[in-house]
DRENMIBA-443500 format. One record per atom (N, C-alpha, C): chain; atom name; residue number from 0; residue in one letter; x, y, z. Coordinates in steps of 0.2 Angstrom, whole numbers, plus 5000, padded with zeros to 4 digits. Each point is the difference from the previous one (the first is absolute). Last residue first. Layout:
<atoms>
{drenlo: A&marmar: CA&drenfi: NUM&sedren: A&east: X&north: Y&up: Z} .
...
</atoms>
This chain:
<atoms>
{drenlo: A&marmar: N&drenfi: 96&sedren: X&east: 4944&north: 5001&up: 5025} .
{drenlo: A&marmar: CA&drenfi: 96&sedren: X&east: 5001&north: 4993&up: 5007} .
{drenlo: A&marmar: C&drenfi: 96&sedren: X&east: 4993&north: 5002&up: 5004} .
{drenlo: A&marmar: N&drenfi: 95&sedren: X&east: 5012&north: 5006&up: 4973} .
{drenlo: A&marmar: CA&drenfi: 95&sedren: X&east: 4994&north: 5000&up: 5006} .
{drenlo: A&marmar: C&drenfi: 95&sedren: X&east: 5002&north: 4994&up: 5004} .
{drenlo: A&marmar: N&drenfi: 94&sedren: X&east: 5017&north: 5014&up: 4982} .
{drenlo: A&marmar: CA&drenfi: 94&sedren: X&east: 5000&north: 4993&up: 5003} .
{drenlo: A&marmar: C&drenfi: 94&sedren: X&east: 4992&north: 5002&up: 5005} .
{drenlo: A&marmar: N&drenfi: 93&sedren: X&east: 5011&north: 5010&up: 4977} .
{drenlo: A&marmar: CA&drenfi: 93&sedren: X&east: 4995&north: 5002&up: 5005} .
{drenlo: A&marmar: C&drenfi: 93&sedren: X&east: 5000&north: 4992&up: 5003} .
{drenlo: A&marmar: N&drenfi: 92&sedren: X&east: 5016&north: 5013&up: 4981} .
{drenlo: A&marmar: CA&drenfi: 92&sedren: X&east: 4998&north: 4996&up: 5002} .
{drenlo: A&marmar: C&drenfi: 92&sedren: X&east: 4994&north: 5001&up: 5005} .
{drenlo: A&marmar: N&drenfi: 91&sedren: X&east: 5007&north: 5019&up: 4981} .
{drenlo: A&marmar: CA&drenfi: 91&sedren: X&east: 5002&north: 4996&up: 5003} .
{drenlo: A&marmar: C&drenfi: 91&sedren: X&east: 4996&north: 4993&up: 5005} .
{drenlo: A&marmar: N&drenfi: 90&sedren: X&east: 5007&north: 5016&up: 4975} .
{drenlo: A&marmar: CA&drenfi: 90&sedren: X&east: 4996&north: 4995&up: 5006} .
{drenlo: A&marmar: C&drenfi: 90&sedren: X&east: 5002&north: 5000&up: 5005} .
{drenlo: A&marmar: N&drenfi: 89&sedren: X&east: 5006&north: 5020&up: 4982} .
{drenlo: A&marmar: CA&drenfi: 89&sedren: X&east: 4999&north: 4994&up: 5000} .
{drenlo: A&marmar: C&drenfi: 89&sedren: X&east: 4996&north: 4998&up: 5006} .
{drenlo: A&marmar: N&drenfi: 88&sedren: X&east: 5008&north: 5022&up: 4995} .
{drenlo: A&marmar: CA&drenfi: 88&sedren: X&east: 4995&north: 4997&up: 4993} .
{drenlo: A&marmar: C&drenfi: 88&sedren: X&east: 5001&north: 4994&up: 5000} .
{drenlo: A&marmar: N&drenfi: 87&sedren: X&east: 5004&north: 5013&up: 5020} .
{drenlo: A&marmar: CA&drenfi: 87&sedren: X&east: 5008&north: 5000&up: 4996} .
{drenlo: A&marmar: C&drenfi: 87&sedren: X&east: 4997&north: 4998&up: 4992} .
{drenlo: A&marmar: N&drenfi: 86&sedren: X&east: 4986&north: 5002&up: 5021} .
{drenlo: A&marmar: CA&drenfi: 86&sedren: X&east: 5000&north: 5005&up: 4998} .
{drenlo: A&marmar: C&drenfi: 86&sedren: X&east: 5008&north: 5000&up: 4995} .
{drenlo: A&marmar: N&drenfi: 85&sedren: X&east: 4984&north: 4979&up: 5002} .
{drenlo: A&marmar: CA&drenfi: 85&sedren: X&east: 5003&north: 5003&up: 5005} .
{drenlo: A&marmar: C&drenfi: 85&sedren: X&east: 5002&north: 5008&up: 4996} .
{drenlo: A&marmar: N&drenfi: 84&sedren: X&east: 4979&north: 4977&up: 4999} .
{drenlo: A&marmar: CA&drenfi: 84&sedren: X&east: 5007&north: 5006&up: 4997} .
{drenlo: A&marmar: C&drenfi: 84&sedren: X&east: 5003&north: 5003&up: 5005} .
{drenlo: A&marmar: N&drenfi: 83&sedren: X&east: 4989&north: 4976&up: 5005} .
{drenlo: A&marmar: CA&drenfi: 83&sedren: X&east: 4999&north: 5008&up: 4999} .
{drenlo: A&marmar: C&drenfi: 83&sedren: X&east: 5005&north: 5004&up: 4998} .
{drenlo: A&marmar: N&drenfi: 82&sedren: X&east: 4990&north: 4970&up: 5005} .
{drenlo: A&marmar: CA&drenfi: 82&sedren: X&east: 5008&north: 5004&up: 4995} .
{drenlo: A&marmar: C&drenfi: 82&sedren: X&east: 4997&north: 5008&up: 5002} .
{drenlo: A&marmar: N&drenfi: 81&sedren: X&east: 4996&north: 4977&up: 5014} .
{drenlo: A&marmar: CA&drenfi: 81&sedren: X&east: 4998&north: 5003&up: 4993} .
{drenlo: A&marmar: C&drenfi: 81&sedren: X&east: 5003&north: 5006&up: 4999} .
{drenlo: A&marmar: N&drenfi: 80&sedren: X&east: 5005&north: 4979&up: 5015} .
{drenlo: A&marmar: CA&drenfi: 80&sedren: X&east: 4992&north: 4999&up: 5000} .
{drenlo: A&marmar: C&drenfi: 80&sedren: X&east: 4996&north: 5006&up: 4994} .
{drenlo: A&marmar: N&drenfi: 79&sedren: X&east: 5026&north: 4988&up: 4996} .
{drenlo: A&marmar: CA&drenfi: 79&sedren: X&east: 4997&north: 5006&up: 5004} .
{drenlo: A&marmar: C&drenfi: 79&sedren: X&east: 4993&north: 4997&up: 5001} .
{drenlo: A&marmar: N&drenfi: 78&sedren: X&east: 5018&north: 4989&up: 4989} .
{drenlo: A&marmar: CA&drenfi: 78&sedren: X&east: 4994&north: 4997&up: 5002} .
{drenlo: A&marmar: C&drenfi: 78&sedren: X&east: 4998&north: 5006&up: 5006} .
{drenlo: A&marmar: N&drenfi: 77&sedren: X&east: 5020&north: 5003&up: 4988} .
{drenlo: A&marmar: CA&drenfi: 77&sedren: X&east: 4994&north: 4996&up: 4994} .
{drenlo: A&marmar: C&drenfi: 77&sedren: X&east: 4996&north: 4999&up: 5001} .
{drenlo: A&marmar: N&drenfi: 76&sedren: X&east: 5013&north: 5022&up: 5010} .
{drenlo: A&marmar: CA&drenfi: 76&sedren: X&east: 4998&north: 4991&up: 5002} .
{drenlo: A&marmar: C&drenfi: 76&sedren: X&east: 4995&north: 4997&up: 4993} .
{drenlo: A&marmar: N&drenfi: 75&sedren: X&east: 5018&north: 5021&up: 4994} .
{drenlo: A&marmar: CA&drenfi: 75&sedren: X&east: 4992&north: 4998&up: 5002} .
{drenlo: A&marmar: C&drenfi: 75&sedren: X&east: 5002&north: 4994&up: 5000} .
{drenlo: A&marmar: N&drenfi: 74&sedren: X&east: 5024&north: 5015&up: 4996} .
{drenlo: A&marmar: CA&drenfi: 74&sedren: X&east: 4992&north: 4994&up: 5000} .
{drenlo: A&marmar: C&drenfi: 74&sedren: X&east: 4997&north: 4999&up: 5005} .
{drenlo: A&marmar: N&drenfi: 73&sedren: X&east: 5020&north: 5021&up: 4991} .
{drenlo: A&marmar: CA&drenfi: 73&sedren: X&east: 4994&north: 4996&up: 5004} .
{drenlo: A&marmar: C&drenfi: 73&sedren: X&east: 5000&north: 4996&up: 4998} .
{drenlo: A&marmar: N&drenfi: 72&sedren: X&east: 5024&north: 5005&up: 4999} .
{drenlo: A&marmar: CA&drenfi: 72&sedren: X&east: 4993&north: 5002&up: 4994} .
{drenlo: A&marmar: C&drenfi: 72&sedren: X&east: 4995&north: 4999&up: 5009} .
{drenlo: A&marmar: N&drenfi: 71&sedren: X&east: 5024&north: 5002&up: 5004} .
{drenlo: A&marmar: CA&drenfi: 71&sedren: X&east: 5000&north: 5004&up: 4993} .
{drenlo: A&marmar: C&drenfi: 71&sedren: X&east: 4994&north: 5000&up: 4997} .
{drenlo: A&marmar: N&drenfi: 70&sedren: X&east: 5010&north: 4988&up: 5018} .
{drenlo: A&marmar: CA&drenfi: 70&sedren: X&east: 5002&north: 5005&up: 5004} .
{drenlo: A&marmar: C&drenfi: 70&sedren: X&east: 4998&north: 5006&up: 4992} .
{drenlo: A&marmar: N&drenfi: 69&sedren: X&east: 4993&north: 4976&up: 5002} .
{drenlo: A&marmar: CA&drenfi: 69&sedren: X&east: 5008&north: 5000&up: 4999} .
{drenlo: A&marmar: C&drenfi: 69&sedren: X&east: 5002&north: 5008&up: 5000} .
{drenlo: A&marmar: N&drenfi: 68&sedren: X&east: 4975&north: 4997&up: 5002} .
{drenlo: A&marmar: CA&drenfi: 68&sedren: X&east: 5004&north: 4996&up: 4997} .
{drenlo: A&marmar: C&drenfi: 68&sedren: X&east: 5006&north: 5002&up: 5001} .
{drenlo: A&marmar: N&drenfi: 67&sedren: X&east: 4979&north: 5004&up: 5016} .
{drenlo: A&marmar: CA&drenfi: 67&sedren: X&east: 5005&north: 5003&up: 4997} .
{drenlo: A&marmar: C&drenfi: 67&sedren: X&east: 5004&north: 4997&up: 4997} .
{drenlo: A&marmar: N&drenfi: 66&sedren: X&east: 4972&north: 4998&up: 5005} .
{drenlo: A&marmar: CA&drenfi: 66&sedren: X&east: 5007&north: 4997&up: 5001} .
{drenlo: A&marmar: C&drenfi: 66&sedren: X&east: 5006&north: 5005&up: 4996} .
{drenlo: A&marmar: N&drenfi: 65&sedren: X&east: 4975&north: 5007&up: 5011} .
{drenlo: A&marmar: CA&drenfi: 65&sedren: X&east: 5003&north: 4998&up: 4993} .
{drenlo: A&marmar: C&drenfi: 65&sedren: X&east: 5008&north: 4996&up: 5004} .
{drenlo: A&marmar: N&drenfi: 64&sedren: X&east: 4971&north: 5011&up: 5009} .
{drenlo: A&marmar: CA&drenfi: 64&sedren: X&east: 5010&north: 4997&up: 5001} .
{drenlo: A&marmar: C&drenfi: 64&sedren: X&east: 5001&north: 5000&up: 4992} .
{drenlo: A&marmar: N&drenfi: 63&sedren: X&east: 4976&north: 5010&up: 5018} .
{drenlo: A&marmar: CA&drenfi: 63&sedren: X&east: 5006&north: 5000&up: 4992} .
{drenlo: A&marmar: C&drenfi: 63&sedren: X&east: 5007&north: 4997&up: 5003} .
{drenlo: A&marmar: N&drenfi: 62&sedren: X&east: 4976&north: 4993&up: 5015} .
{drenlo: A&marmar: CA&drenfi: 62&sedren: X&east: 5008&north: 5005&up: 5000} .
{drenlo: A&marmar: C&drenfi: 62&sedren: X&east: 5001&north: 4999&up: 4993} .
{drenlo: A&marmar: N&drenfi: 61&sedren: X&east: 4976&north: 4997&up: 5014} .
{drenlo: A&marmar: CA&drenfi: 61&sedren: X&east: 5003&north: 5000&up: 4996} .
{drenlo: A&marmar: C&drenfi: 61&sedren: X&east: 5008&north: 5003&up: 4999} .
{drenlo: A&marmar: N&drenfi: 60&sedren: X&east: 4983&north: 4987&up: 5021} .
{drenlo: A&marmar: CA&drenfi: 60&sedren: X&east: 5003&north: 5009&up: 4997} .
{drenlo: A&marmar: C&drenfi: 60&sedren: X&east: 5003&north: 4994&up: 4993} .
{drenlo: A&marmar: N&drenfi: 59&sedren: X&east: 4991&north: 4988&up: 5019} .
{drenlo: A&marmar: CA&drenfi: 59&sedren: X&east: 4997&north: 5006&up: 4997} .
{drenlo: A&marmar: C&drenfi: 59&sedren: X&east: 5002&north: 5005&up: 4998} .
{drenlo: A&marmar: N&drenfi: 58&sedren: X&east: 5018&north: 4990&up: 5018} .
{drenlo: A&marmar: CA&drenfi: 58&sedren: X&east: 4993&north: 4995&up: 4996} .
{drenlo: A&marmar: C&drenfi: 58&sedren: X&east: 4997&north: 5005&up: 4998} .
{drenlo: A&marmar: N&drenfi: 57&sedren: X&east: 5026&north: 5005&up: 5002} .
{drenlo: A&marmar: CA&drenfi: 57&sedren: X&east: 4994&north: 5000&up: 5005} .
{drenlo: A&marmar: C&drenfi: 57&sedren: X&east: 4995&north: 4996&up: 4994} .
{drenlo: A&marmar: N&drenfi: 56&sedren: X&east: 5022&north: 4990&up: 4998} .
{drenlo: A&marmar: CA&drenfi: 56&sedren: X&east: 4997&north: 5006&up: 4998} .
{drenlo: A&marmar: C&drenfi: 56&sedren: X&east: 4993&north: 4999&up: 5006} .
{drenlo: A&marmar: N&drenfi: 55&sedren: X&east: 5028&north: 4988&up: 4996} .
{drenlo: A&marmar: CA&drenfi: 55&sedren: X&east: 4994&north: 5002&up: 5004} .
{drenlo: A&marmar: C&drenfi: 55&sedren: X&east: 4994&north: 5005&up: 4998} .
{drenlo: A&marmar: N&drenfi: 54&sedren: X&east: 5020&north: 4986&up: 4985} .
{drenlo: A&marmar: CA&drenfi: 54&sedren: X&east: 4999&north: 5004&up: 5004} .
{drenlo: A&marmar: C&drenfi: 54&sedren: X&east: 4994&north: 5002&up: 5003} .
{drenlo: A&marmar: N&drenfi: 53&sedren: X&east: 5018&north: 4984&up: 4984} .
{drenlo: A&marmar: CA&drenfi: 53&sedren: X&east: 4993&north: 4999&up: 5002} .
{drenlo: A&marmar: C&drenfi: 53&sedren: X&east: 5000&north: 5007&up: 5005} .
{drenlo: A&marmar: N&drenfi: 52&sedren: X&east: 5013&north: 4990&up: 4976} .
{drenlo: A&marmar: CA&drenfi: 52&sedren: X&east: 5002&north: 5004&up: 5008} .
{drenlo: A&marmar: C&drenfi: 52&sedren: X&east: 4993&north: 5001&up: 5003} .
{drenlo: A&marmar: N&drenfi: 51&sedren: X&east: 5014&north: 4989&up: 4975} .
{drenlo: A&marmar: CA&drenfi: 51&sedren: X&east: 4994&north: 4999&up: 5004} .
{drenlo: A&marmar: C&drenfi: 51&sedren: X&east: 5000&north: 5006&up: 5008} .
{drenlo: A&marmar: N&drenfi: 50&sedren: X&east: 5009&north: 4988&up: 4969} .
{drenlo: A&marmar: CA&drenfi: 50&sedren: X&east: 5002&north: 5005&up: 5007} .
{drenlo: A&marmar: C&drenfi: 50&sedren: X&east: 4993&north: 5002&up: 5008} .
{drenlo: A&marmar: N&drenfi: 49&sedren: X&east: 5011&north: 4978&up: 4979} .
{drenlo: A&marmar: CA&drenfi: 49&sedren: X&east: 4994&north: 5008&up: 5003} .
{drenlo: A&marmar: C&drenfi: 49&sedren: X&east: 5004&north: 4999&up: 5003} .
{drenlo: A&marmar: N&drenfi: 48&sedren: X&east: 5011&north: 4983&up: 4993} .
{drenlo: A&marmar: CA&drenfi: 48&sedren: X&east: 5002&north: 5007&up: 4996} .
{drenlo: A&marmar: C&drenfi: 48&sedren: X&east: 4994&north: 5005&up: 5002} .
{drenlo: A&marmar: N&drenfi: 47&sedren: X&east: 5003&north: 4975&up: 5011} .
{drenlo: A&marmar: CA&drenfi: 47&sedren: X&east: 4998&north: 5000&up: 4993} .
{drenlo: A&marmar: C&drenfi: 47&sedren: X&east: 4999&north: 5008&up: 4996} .
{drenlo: A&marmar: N&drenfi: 46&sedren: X&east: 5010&north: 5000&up: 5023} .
{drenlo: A&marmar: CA&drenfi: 46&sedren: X&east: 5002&north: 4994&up: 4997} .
{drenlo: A&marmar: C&drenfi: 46&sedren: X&east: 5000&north: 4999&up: 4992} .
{drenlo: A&marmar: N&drenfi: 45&sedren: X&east: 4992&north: 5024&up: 5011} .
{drenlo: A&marmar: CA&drenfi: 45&sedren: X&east: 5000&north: 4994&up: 5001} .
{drenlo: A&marmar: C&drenfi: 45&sedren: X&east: 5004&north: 4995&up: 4995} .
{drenlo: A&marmar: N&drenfi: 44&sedren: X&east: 5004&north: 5026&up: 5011} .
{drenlo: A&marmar: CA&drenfi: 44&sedren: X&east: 4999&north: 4993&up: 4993} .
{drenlo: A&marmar: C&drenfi: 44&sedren: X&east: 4999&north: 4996&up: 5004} .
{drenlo: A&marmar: N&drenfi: 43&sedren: X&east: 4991&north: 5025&up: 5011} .
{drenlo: A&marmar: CA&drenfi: 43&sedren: X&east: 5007&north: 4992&up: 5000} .
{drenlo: A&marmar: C&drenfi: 43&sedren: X&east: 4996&north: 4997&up: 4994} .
{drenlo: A&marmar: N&drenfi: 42&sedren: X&east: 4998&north: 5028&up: 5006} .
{drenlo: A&marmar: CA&drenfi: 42&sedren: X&east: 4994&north: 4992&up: 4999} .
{drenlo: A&marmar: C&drenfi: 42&sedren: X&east: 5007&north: 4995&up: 4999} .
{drenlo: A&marmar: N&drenfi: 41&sedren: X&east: 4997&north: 5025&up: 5012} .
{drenlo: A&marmar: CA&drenfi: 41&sedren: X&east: 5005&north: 4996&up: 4995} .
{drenlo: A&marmar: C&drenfi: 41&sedren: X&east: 4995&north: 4994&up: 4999} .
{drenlo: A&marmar: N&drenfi: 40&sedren: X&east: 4992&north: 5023&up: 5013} .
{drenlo: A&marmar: CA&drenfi: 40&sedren: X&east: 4999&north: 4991&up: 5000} .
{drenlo: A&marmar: C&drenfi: 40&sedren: X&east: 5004&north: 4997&up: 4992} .
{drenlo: A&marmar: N&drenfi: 39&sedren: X&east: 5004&north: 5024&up: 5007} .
{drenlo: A&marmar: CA&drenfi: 39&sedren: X&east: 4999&north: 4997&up: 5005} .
{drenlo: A&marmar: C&drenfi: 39&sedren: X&east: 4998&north: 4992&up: 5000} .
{drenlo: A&marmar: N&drenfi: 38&sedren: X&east: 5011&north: 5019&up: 4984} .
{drenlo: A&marmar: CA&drenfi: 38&sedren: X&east: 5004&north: 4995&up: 5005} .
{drenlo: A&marmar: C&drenfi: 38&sedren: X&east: 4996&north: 4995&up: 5006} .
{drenlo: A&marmar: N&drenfi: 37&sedren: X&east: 4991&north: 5014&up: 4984} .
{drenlo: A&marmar: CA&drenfi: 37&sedren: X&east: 5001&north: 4997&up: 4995} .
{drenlo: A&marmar: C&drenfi: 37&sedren: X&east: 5004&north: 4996&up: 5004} .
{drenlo: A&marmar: N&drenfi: 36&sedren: X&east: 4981&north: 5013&up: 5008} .
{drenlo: A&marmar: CA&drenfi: 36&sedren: X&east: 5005&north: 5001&up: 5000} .
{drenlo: A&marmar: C&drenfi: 36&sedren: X&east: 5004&north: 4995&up: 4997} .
{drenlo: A&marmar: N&drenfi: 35&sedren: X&east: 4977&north: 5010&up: 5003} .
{drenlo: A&marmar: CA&drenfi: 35&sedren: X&east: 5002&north: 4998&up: 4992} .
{drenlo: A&marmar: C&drenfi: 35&sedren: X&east: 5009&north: 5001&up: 5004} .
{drenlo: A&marmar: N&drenfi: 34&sedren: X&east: 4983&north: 4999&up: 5018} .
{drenlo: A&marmar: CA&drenfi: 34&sedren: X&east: 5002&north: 5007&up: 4997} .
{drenlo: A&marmar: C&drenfi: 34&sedren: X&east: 5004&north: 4999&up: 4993} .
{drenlo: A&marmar: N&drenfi: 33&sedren: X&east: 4991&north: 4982&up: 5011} .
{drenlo: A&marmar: CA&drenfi: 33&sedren: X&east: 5006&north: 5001&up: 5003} .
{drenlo: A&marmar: C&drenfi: 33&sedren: X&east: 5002&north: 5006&up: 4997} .
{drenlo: A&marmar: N&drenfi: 32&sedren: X&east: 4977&north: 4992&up: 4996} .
{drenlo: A&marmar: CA&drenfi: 32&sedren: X&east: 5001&north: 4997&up: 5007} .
{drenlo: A&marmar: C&drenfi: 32&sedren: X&east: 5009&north: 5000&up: 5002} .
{drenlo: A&marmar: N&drenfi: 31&sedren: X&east: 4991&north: 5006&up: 4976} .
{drenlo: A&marmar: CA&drenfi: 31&sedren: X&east: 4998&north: 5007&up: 5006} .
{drenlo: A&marmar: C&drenfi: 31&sedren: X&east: 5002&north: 4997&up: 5008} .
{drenlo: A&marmar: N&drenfi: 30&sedren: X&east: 5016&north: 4990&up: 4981} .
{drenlo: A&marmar: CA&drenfi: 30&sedren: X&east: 4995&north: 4999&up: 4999} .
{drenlo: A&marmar: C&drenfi: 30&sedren: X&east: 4995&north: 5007&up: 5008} .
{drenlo: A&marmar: N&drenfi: 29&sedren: X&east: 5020&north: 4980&up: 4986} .
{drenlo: A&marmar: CA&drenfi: 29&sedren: X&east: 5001&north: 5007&up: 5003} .
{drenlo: A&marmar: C&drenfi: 29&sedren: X&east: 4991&north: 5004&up: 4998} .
{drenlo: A&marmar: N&drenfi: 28&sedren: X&east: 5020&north: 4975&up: 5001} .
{drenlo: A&marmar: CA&drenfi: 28&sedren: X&east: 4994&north: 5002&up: 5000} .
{drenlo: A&marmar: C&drenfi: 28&sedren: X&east: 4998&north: 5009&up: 5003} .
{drenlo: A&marmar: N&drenfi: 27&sedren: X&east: 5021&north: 4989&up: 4985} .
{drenlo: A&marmar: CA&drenfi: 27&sedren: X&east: 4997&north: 5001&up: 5008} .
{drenlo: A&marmar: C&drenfi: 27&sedren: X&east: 4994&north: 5003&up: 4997} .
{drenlo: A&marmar: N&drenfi: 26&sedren: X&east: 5021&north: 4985&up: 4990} .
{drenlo: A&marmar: CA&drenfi: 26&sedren: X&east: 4993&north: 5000&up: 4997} .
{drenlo: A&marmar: C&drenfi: 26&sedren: X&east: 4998&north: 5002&up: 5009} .
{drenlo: A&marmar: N&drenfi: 25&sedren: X&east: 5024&north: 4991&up: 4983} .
{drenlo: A&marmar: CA&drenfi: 25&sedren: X&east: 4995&north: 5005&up: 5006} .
{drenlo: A&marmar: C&drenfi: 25&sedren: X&east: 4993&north: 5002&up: 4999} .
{drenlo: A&marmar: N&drenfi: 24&sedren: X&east: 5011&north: 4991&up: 4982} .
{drenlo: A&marmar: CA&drenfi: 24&sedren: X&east: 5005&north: 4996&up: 5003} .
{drenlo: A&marmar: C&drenfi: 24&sedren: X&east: 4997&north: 5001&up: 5008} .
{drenlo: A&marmar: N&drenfi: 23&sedren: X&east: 4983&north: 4994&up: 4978} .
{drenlo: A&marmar: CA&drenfi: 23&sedren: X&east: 5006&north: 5004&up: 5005} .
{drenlo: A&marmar: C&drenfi: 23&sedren: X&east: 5005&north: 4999&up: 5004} .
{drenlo: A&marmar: N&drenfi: 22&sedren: X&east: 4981&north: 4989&up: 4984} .
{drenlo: A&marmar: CA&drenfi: 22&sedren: X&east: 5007&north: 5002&up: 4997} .
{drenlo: A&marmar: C&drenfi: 22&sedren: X&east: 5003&north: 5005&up: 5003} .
{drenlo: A&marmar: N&drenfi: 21&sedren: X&east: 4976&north: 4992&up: 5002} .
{drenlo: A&marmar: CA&drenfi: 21&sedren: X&east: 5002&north: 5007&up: 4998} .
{drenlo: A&marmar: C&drenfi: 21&sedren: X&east: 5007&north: 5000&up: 4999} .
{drenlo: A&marmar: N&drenfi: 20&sedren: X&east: 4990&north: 4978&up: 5002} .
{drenlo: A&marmar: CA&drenfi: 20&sedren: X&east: 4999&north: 5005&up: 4994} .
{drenlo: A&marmar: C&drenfi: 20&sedren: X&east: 5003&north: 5006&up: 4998} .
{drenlo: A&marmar: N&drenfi: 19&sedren: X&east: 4997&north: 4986&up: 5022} .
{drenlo: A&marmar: CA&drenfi: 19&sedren: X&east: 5006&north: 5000&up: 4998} .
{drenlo: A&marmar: C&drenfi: 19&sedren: X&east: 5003&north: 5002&up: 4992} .
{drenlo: A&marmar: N&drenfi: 18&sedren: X&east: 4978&north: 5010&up: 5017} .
{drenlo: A&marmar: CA&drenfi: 18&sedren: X&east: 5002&north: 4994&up: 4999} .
{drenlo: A&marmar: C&drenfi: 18&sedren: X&east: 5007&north: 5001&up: 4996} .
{drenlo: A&marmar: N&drenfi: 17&sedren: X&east: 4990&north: 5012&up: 5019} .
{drenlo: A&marmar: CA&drenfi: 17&sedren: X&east: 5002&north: 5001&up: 4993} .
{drenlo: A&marmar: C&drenfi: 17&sedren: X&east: 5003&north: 4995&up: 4998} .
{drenlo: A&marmar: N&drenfi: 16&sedren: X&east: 4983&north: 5004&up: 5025} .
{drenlo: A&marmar: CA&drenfi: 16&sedren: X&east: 5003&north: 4998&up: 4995} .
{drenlo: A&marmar: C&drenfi: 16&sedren: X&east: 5003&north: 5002&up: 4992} .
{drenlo: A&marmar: N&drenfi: 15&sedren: X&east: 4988&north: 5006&up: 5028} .
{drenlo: A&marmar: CA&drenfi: 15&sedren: X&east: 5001&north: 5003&up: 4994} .
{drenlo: A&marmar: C&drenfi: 15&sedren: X&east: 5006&north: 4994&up: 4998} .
{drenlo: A&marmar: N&drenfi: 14&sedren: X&east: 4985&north: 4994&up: 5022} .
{drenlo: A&marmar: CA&drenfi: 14&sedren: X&east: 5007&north: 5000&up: 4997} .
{drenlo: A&marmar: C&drenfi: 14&sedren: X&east: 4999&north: 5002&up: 4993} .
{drenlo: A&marmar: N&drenfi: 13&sedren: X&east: 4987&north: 5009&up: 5024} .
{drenlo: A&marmar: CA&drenfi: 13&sedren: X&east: 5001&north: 5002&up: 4994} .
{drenlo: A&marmar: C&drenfi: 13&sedren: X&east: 5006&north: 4995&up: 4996} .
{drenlo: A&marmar: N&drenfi: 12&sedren: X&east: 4982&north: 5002&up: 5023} .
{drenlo: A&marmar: CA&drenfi: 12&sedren: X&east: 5007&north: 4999&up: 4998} .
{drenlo: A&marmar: C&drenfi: 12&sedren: X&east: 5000&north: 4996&up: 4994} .
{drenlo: A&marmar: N&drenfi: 11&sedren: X&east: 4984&north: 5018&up: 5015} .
{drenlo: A&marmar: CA&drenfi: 11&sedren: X&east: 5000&north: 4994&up: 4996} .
{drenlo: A&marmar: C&drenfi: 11&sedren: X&east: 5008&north: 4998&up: 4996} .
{drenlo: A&marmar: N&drenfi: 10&sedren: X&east: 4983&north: 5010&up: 5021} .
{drenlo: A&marmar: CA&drenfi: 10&sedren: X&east: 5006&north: 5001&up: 4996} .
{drenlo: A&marmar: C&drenfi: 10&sedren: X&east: 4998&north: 4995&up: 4996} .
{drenlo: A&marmar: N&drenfi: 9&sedren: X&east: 4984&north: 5004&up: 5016} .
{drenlo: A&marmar: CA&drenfi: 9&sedren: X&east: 5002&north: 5003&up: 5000} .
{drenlo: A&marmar: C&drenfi: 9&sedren: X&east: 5005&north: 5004&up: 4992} .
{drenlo: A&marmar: N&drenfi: 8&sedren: X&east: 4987&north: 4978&up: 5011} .
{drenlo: A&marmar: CA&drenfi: 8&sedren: X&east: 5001&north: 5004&up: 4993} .
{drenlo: A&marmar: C&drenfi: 8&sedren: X&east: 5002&north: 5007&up: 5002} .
{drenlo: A&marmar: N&drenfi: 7&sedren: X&east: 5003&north: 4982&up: 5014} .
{drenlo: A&marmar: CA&drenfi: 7&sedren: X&east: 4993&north: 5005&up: 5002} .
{drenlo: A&marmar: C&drenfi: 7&sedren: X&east: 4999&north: 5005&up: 4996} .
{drenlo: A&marmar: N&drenfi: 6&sedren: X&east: 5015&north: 4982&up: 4997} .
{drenlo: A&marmar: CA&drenfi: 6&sedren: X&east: 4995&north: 4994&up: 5003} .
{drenlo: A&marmar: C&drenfi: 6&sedren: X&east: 4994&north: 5007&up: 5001} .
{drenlo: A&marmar: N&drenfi: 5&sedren: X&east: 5017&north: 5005&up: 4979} .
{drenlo: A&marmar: CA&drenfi: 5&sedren: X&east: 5001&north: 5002&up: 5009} .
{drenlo: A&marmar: C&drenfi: 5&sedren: X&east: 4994&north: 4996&up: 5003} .
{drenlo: A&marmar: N&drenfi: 4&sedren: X&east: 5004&north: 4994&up: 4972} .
{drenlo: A&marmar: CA&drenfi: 4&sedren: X&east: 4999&north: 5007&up: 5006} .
{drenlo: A&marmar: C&drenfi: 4&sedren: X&east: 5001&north: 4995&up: 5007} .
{drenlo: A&marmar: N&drenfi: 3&sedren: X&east: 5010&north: 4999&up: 4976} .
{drenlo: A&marmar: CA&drenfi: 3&sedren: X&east: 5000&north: 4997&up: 5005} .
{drenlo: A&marmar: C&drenfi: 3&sedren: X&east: 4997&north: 5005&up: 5006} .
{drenlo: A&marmar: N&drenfi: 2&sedren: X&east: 5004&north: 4996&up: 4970} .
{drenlo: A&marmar: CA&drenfi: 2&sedren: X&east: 4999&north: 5004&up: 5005} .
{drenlo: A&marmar: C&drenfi: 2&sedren: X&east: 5001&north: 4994&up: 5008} .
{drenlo: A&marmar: N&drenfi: 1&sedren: X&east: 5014&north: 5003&up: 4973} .
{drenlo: A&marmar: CA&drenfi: 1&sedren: X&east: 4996&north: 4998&up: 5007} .
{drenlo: A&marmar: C&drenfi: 1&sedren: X&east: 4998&north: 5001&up: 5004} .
{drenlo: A&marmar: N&drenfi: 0&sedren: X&east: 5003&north: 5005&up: 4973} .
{drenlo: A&marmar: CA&drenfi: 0&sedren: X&east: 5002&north: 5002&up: 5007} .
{drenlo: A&marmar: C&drenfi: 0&sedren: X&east: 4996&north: 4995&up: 5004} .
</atoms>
């Protein structure tokens, strides 16, 4: 992930990547900063096959995400800052800004 904070840190601006491994066709990032809505941030193909989409977070907080696969699985960011169970018996992501 990339961060970029605000000249008065406030925000930080977030680019979440799936690299071109995950062999998807669709891939939205879904997560507490858009209420886990599976339509809200789609991620675009890149040229060389990841997938990527950048979005604005408040600064100092921890948020859970996960990526939506092809409308059928999850995946966890490979490069989260760290992983916590979630109430389904698995992980989820954690972006800190």
């Amino acid at each position: 992930m990339k961060k970029t904070y605000s000249k008065i840190g406030d925000t930080c601006r977030v680019t979440f990547e799936l690299p071109a491994e995950v062999n998807a066709k669709s891939v939205s990032l879904v997560g507490e900063f858009n209420d886990w809505d599976k339509e809200a941030h789609p991620l675009t193909r890149r040229k060389d096959g990841r997938f990527s989409a950048t979005v604005n977070l408040k600064a100092g907080a921890n948020y859970r995400f996960r990526f939506w696969v092809d409308g059928s699985r999850w995946e966890n960011a490979w490069d989260a800052d760290q992983y916590v169970p979630n109430q389904f018996g698995s992980d989820d992501s954690i972006v800190s800004t």
